[in-house]
N, C-alpha and C positions, 0 to 999 in steps of 0.2 A: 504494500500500500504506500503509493507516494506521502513522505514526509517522514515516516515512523519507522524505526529502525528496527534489529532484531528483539534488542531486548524490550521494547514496547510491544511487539507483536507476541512476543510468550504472554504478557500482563495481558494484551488484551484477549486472548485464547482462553485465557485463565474465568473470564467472565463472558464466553461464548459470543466473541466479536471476534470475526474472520475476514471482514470486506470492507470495501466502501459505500457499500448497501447496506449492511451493519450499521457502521455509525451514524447514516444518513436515517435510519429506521429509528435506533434509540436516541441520537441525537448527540453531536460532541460535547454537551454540557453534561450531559446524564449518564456517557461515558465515562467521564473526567470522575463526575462522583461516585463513580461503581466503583472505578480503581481506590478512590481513599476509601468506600467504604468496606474493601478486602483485604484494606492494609497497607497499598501502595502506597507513595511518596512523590508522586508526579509534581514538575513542577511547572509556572506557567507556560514554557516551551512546548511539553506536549497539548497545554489545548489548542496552539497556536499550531500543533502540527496535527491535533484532529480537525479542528475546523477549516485547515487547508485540507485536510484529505476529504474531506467531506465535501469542499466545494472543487477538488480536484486540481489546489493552485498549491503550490511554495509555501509553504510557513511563514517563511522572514513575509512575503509580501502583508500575510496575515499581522507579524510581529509588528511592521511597518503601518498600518491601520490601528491599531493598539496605540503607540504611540499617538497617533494623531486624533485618538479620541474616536474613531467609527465602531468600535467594539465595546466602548463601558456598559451598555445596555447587558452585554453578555457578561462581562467580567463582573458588573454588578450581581448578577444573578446567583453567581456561586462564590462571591466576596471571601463568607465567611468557610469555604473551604481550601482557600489559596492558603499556599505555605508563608508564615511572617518570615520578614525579613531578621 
């Protein structure tokens, strides 16, 4: 899956996501929380490379949207499950 690498791809097997119709079914936010809620340790990198797999673009462009403010709606949403600094 563009963006996620090997060891992302065991985590998300782990929680019966195999595709990019996976994550587009349950959704990169509710991904995101499946892994903390198994234990994982994700950090905001990987939402940034589910929601580019999901729209089938590059992460950084995703990272680069982040930055500039067109994703807080999302990042708002699972605030309190982001890693503190």
């Amino acid at each position: 899956m563009l963006n996620l690498g090997p060891k992302t791809i065991q985590w998300l097997a782990k929680i019966h996501v195999h595709s990019q119709a996976d994550i587009c079914r349950i959704g990169p936010c509710q991904v995101y929380r499946q892994l903390l809620d198994v234990g994982y340790e994700p950090n905001l990198n990987l939402l940034y490379g589910l929601l580019g797999a999901a729209m089938a673009v590059d992460w950084k462009l995703i990272a680069e949207q982040y930055r500039s403010g067109q994703l807080d709606d999302v990042v708002a949403s699972i605030q309190d499950l982001l890693p503190t600094k």
